[in-house]
C-alpha positions in Angstrom: 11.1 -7.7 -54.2 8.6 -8.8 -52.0 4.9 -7.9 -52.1 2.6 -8.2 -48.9 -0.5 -10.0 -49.5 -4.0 -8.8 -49.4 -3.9 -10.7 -45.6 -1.1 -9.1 -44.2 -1.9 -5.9 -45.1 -5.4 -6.6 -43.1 -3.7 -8.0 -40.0 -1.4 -5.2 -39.6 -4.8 -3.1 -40.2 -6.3 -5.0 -37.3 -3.4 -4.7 -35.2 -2.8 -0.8 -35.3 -6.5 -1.0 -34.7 -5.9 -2.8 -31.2 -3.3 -1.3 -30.4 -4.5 2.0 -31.3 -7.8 1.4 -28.9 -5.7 0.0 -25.8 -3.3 3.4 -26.0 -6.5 5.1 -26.0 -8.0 3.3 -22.9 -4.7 3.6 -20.8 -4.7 7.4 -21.4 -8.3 7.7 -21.1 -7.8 5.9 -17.5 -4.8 7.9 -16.8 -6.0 11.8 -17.1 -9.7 11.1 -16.0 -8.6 8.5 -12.8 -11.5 10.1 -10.3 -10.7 7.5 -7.8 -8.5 8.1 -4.4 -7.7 5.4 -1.9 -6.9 6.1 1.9 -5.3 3.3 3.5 -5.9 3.8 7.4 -4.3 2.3 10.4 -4.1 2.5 14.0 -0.5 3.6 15.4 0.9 1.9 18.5 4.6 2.8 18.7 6.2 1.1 15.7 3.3 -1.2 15.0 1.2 -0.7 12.2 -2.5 -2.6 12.2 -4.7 -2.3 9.5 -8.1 -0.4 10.0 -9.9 0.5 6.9 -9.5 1.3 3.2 -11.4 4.2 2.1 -12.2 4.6 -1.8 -13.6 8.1 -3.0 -15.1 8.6 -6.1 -15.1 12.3 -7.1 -17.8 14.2 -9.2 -16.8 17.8 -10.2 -19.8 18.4 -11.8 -22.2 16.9 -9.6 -20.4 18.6 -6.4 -20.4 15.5 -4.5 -17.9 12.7 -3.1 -19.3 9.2 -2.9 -17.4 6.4 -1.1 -17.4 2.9 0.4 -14.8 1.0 3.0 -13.0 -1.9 2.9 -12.5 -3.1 6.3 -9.8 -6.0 6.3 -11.6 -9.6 6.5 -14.9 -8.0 6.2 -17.4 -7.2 2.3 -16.8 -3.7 1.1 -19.7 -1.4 3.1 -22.8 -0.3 0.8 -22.0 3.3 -1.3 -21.8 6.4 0.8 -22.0 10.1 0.2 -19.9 13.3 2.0 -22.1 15.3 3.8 -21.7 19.3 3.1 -19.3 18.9 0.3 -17.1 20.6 -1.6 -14.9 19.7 -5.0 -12.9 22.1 -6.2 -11.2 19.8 -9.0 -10.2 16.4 -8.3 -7.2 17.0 -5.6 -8.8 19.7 -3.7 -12.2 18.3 -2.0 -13.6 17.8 1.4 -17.2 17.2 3.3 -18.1 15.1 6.3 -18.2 11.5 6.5 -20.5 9.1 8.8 -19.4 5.7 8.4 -15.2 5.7 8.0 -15.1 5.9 12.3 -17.1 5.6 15.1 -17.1 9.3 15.4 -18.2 12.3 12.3 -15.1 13.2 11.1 -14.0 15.8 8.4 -12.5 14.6 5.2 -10.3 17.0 3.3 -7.9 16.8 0.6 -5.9 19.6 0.0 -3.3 19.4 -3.5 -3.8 15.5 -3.5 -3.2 14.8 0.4 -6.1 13.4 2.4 -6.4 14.8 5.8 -5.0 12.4 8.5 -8.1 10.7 10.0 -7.4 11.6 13.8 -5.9 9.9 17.2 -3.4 7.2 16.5 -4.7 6.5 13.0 -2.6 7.6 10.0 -3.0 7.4 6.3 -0.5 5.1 4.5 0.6 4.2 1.3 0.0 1.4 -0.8 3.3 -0.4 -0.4 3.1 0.2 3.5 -0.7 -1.1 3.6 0.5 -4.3 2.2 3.2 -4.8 3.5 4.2 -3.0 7.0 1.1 -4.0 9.0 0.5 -7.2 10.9 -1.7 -8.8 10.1 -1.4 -8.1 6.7 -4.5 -7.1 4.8 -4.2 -9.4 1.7 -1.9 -12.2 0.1 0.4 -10.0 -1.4 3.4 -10.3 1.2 2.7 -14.1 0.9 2.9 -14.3 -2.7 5.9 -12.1 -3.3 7.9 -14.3 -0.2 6.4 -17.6 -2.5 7.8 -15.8 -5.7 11.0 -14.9 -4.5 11.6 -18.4 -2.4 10.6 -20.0 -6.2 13.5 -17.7 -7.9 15.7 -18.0 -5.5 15.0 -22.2 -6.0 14.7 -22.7 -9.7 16.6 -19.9 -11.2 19.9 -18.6 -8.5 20.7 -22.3 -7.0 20.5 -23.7 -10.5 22.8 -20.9 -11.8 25.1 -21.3 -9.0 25.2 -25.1 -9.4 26.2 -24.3 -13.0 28.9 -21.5 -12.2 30.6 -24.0 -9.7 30.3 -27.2 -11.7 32.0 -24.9 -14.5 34.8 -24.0 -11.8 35.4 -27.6 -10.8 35.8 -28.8 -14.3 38.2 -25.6 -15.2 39.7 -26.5 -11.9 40.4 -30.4 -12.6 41.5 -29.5 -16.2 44.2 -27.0 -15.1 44.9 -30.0 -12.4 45.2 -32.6 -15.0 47.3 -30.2 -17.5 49.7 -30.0 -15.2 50.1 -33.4 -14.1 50.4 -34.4 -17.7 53.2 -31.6 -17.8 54.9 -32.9 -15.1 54.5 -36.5 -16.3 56.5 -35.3 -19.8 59.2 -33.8 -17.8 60.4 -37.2 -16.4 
């Protein structure tokens, strides 16, 4: 029988420790997330161009929305607050904002929903911001073309030079058995 030393014991200590404090974080982050992104563009047709992200951090207790923009290829703005706001809870807030257009416009969010920001601008979502508008906003529609040209390179040519390497050999085995049988029949 084996018996864990006084060191194992520890480390598995430590561990459950770790792993005890990082469960704790992620649900922590998960049921008190008071952050919600709008991702804004303008709407010509089909075409999709990026205008402005639009992070808002939520107080209940305080009453009061704070937020900043993220315009693409420009620093995020300085911190700004809703004018005549009010929070319900976290998905149900609304006030007036100076500084997301050129114009005061009323920000609402109604069961998790932000209001839509007015004439041919929309709210999108994440995947769209990222990916649907040109230009693009970031290097993510780059990098995910650079990681799937690199998987489709090293890991399905490789693979398919293997699986038909494998045929050919089957192939001039079942070539070379027969010939060998037909060579016995003489």
């Amino acid at each position: 029988m084996l018996i864990p030393s006084k060191k194992n014991i520890e480390n598995r200590g430590v561990i459950k420790e770790i792993a005890i404090f990082l469960l704790l974080i992620f649900c922590f982050s998960c049921f008190f997330n008071n952050e919600k992104t709008q991702y804004i563009v303008f709407k010509d047709g089909k075409k999709l161009q990026p205008y402005a992200k639009v992070i808002y951090k939520v107080s209940v207790e305080r009453q009061e929305v704070v937020y900043w923009i993220e315009f693409p290829d420009k620093e995020r703005s300085q911190l700004y607050k809703l004018k005549k706001c009010i929070v319900a809870n976290l998905n149900n807030w609304g006030g007036e904002a100076d500084f997301i257009l050129l114009w005061k416009i009323r920000v609402e969010v109604v069961n998790g929903k932000i209001s839509s920001p007015g004439e041919s601008l929309v709210n999108v979502d994440w995947f769209r911001w990222h990916f649907s508008t040109d230009p693009s906003p970031s290097y993510l529609p780059t990098i995910f073309w650079g990681v799937l040209l690199f998987v489709t390179i090293f890991g399905v040519i490789p693979v398919v030079a293997i699986v038909v390497a494998e045929w050919i050999r089957i192939r001039k085995e079942k070539i070379a058995a027969k010939n060998s049988g037909n060579s016995n029949k003489k």
